[in-house]
C-alpha positions as CSV (number, residue, x, y, z in Angstrom):
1,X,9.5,-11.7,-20.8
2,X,8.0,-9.7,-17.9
3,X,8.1,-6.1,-17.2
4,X,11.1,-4.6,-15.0
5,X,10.8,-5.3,-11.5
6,X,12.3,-3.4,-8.3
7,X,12.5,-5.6,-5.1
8,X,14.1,-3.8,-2.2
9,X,14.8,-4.9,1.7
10,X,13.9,-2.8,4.8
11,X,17.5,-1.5,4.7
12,X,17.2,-0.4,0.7
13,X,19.2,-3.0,-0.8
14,X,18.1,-4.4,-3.5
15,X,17.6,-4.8,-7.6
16,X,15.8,-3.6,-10.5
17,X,15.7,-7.0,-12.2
18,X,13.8,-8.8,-15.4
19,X,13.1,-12.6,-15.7
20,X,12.2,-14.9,-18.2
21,X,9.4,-17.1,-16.6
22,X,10.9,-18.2,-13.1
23,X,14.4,-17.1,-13.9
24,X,16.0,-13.6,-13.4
25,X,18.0,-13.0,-16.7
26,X,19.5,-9.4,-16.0
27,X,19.5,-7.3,-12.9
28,X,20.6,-4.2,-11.3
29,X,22.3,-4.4,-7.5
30,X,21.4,-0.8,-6.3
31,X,20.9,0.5,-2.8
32,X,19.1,3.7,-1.4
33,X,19.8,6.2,1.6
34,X,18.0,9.2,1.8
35,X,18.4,10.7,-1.5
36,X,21.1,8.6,-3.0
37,X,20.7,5.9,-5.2
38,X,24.0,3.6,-5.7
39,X,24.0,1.4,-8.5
40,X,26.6,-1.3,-7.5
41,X,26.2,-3.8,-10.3
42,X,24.7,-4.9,-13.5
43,X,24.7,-8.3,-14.8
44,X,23.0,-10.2,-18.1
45,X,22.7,-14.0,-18.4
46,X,24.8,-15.4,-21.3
47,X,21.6,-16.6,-23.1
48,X,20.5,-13.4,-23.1
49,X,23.1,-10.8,-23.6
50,X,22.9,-8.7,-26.9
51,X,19.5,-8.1,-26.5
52,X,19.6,-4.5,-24.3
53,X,18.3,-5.5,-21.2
54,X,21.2,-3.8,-19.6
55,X,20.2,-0.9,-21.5
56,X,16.7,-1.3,-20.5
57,X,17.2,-1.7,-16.8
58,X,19.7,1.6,-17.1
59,X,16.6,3.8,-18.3
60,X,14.3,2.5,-15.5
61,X,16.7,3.3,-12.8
62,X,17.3,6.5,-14.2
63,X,13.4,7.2,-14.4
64,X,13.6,6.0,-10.8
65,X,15.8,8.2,-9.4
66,X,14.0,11.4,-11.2
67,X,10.4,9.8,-10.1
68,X,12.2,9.8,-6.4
69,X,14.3,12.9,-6.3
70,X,17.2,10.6,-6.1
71,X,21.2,11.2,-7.0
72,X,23.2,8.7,-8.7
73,X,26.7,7.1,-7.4
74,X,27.6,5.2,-10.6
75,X,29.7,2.7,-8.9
76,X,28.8,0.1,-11.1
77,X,31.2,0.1,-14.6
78,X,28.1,-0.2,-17.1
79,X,26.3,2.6,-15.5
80,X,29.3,4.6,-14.9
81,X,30.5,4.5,-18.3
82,X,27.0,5.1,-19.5
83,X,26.8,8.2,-17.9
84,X,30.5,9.5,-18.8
85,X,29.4,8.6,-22.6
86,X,26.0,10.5,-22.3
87,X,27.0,13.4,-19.4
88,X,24.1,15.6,-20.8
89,X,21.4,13.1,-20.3
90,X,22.3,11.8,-16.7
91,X,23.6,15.2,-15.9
92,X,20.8,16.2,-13.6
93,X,20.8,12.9,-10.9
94,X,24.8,12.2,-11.2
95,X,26.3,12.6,-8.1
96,X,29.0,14.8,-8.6
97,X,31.4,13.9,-6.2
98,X,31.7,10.5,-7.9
99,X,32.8,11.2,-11.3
């Protein structure tokens, strides 16, 4: 299992994802503007569901918004309700006007 990678386009589309050998397993659709980050949509492979990667590539956009001064739109459902369950913890890079 390799580390979390981000791979992002000239435009700032992109994903924070994590494969097993060749395959991508989980992944993050996020996109960046200035000081936004949008996280559109996260998504686990059957085979490997139950195991937190969705968990795991929630903390490492989080850490990459901070890093980066960046403001999260929660548009995707597992981040949104991630940061409704835990308001204290993503409190400081929500994007207000979104919840």
């Amino acid at each position: 299992m390799d580390d979390i990678q981000l791979e992002l386009n000239k435009l700032g589309r992109g994903s924070f994802f994590i494969t097993d050998g060749n395959e991508r397993i989980a992944f993050m659709e996020i996109g960046i503007t200035e000081n936004r980050l949008v996280a559109y949509h996260t998504e686990v492979s059957p085979k490997a569901e139950g195991k937190g990667f969705a968990k795991k590539l929630l903390l490492r956009m989080v850490a990459y918004a901070r890093q980066h001064g960046l403001k999260v739109v929660p548009l995707c459902p597992f981040v949104n309700a991630q940061f409704k369950r835990h308001r204290d913890e993503y409190a400081d890079i929500w994007e207000e006007t979104v919840r």
